[in-house]
C-alpha positions as CSV (number, residue, x, y, z in Angstrom):
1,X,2.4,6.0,10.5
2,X,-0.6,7.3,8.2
3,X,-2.4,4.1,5.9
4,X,-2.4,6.9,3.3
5,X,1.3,7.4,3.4
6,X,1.5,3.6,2.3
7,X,-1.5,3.4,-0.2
8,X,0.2,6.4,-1.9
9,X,3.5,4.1,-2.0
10,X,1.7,1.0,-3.2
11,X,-0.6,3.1,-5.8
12,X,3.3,4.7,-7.5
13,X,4.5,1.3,-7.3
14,X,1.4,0.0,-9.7
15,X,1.5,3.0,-11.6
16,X,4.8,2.7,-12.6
17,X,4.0,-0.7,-14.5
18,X,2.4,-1.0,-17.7
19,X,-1.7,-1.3,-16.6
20,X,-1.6,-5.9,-17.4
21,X,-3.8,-8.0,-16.2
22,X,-1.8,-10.6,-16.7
23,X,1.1,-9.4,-15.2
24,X,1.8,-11.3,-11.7
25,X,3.4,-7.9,-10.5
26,X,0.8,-5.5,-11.3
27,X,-2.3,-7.1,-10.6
28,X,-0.4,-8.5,-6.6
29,X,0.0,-4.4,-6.2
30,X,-3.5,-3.8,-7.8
31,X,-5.7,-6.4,-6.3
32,X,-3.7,-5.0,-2.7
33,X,-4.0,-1.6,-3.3
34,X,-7.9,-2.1,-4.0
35,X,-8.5,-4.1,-0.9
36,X,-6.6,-1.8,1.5
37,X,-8.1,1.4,-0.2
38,X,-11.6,-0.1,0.8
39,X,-10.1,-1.2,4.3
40,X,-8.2,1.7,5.3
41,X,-9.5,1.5,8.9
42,X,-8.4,-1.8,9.6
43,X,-5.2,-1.4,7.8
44,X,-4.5,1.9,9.8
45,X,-5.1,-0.4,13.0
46,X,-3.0,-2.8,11.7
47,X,-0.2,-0.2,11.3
48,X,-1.0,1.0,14.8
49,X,-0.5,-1.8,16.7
50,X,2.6,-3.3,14.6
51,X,5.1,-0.1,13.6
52,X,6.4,2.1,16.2
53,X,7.6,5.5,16.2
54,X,10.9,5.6,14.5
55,X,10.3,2.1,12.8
56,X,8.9,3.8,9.6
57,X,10.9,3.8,6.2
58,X,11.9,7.0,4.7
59,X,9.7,7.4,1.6
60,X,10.3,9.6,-1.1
């Protein structure tokens, strides 16, 4: 599974929310999609090691 399959999943996610600060929602999927964007190598590692082939959802 491709990190940027997932980032692109996490960044629709926070886009689809009203850009608050203040909102718990969008600043969990903002602060994570920040901090994975800047560690794509070790989240694509991550993914690696933890999903197997076939274990990856269906996105849209």
């Amino acid at each position: 599974m491709k990190a940027e399959r997932v980032l692109a999943e996490l960044n629709r996610l926070r886009q689809d929310l009203d850009k608050n600060p203040k909102d718990s929602e969008w600043f969990t999927l903002h602060h994570a999609f920040c901090f994975i964007s800047y560690k794509m190598g070790d989240f694509q590692k991550y993914l690696d090691e933890n999903i197997k082939p076939g274990d990856e959802p269906e996105f849209d």
